[in-house]
C-alpha positions in Angstrom: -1.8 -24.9 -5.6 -2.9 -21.7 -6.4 -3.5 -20.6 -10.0 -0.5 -19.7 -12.3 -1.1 -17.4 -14.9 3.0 -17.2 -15.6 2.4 -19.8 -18.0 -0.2 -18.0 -20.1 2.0 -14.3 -19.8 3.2 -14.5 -23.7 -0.2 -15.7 -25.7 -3.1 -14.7 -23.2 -4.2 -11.6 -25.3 -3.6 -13.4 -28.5 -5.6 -16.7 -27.5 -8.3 -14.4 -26.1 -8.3 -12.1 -29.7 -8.6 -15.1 -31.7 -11.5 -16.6 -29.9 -13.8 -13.5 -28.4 -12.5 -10.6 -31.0 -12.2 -7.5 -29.5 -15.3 -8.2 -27.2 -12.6 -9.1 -23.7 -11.3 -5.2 -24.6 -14.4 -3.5 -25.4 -16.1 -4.8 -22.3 -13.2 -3.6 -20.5 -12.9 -0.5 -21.9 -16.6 0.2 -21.8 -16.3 0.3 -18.0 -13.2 2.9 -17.8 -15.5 6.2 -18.8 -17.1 5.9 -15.6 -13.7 6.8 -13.9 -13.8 10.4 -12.2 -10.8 12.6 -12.6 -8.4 12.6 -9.9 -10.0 9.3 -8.5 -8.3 6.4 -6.5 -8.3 3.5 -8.6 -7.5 -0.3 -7.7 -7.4 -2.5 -10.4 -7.4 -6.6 -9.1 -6.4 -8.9 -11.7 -5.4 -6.6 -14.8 -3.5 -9.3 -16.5 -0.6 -8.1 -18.8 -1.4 -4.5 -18.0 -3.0 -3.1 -21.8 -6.0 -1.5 -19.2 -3.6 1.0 -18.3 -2.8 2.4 -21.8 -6.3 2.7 -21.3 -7.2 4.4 -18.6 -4.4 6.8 -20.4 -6.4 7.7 -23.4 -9.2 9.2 -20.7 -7.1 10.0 -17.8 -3.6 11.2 -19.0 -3.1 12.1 -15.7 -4.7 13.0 -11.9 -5.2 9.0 -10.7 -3.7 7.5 -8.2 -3.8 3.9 -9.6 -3.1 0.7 -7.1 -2.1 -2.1 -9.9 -2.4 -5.5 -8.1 -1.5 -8.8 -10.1 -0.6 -12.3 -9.0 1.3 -13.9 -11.9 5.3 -12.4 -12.2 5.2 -12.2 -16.0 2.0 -10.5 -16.1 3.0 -8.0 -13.2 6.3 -7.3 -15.5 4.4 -6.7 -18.7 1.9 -4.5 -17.3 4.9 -2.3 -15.6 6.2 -1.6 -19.3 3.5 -0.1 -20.6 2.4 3.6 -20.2 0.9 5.4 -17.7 0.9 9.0 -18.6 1.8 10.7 -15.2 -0.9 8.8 -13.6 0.5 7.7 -10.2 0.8 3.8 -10.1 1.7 1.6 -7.5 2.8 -2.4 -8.7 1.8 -5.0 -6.1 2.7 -8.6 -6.6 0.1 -10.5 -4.8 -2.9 -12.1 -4.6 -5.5 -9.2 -3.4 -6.2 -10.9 0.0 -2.9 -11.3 0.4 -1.9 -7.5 1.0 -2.9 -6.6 4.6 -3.3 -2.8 4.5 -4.7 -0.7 1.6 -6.5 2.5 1.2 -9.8 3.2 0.8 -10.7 3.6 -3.2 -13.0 5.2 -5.5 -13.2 3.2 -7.9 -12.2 -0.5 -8.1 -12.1 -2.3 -11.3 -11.9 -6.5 -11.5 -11.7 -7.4 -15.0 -12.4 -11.1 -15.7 -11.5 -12.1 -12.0 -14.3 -13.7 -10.3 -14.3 -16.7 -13.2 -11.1 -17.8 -11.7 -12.5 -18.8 -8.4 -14.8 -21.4 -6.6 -17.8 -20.1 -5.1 -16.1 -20.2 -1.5 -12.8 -18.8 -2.7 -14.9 -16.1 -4.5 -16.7 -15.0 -1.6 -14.0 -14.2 0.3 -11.8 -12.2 -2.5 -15.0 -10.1 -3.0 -15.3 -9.4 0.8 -11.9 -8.3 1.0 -12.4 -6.3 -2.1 -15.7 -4.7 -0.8 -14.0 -3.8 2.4 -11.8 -1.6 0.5 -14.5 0.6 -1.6 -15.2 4.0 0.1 -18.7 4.7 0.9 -20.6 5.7 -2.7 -17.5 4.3 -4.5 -17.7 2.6 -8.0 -16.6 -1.0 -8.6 -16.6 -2.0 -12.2 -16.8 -5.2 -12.9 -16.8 -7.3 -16.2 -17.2 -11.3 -16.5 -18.9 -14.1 -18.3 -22.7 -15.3 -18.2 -24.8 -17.9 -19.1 -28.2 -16.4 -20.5 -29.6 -19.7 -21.4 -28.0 -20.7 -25.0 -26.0 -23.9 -25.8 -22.6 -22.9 -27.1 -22.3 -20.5 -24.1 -22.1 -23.6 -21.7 -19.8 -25.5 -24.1 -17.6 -22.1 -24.8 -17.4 -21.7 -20.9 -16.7 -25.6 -20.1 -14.0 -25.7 -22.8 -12.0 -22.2 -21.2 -11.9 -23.7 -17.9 -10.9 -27.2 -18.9 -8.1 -24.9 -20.8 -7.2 -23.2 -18.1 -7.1 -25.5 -15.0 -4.6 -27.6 -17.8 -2.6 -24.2 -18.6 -2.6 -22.2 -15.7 -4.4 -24.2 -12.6 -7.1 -22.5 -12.0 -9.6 -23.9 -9.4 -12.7 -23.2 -10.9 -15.0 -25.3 -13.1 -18.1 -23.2 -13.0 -18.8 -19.3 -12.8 -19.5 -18.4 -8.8 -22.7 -16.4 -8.6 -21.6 -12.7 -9.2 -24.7 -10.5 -9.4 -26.1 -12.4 -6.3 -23.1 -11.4 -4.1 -23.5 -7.8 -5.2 -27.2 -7.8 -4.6 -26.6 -9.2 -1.0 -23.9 -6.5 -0.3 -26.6 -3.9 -1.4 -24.7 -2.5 -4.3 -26.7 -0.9 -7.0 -26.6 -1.6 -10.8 -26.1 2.2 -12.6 -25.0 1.2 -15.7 -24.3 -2.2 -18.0 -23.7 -3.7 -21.1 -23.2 -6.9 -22.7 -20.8 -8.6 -25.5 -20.5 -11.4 -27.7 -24.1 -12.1 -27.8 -24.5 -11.3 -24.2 -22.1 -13.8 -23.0 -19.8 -11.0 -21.6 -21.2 -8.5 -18.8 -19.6 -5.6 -18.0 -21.7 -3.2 -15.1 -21.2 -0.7 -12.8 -21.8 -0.9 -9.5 -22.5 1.6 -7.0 -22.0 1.4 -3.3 -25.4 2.5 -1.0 
């Protein structure tokens, strides 16, 4: 059974307030600044939809935004909010699930790699990569393990949390900046949080 983040809709951004702070929304928002005017943007995984509010405060408008979210309650929370007269499409599946998109700009995955087995993860970032124009952006921001304790016991408690909440299939972080390195993407820009157990970097397509 795939993961079910329905059940998680009304406390997710308070449960993840109380335990990181603000660092889940400054690594997120530290990311949207590298957005281009008048770009195409698809956002996989954006959860209850606050990144769009956003991408408002920078953008007001000129983006053609493709929102794609798996979990109904999420999807319907992220359609109230405001997007300025940006240009934004709601799709209601899981990312390797949709069979035709456009090329983008810009894609941004916001804690969505940390949901997945390795396998399962290499094959939502291949589908993902294949839809990143040539010189595009992707922004990406997850969790790391640099080596200290309560990182490992911080990470080991969220999933156990999780696959209990929301089914999740993972029970360790895949191996992020690896698959970018093999896919030749360079590292332009990066920045960690919460004493560097959040990454958020920019990658650039060669």
């Amino acid at each position: 059974m795939a993961a079910n983040y329905n059940n998680s809709a009304w406390f997710y951004d308070g449960v993840s307030r109380l335990v990181y702070g603000k660092a889940l929304i400054k690594a997120q928002v530290y990311l949207l600044r590298f957005i281009p005017p008048n770009s195409n943007v698809l956002i996989v995984g954006g959860g209850t939809g606050w990144i769009l509010e956003e991408i408002v405060k920078i953008h007001p408008s000129g983006l053609q935004c493709t929102y794609v979210e798996v979990a109904p309650k999420m999807m319907a929370r992220s359609k109230k909010r405001d997007t300025g007269n940006n240009q934004v499409v709601f799709i209601n599946k899981a990312i390797e699930d949709i069979p035709f998109l456009p090329g983008f700009d810009i894609v941004v995955t916001p804690f969505l790699f940390d949901n997945f087995t390795e396998q399962t993860f290499k094959q939502v970032f291949n589908r993902i990569h294949s839809l990143l124009k040539p010189g595009g952006l992707w922004l990406n921001c997850d969790f790391q393990l640099k080596g200290k304790w309560w990182q490992r016991e911080l990470l080991k408690s969220m999933f156990l949390f999780f696959r209990l909440i929301c089914n999740i299939e993972a029970s360790a972080l895949p191996a992020i900046e690896k698959q970018f390195e093999q896919y030749g993407y360079e590292t332009i820009a990066s920045q960690t949080f919460f004493g560097e157990f959040i990454i958020s970097e920019v990658f650039k397509t060669r």
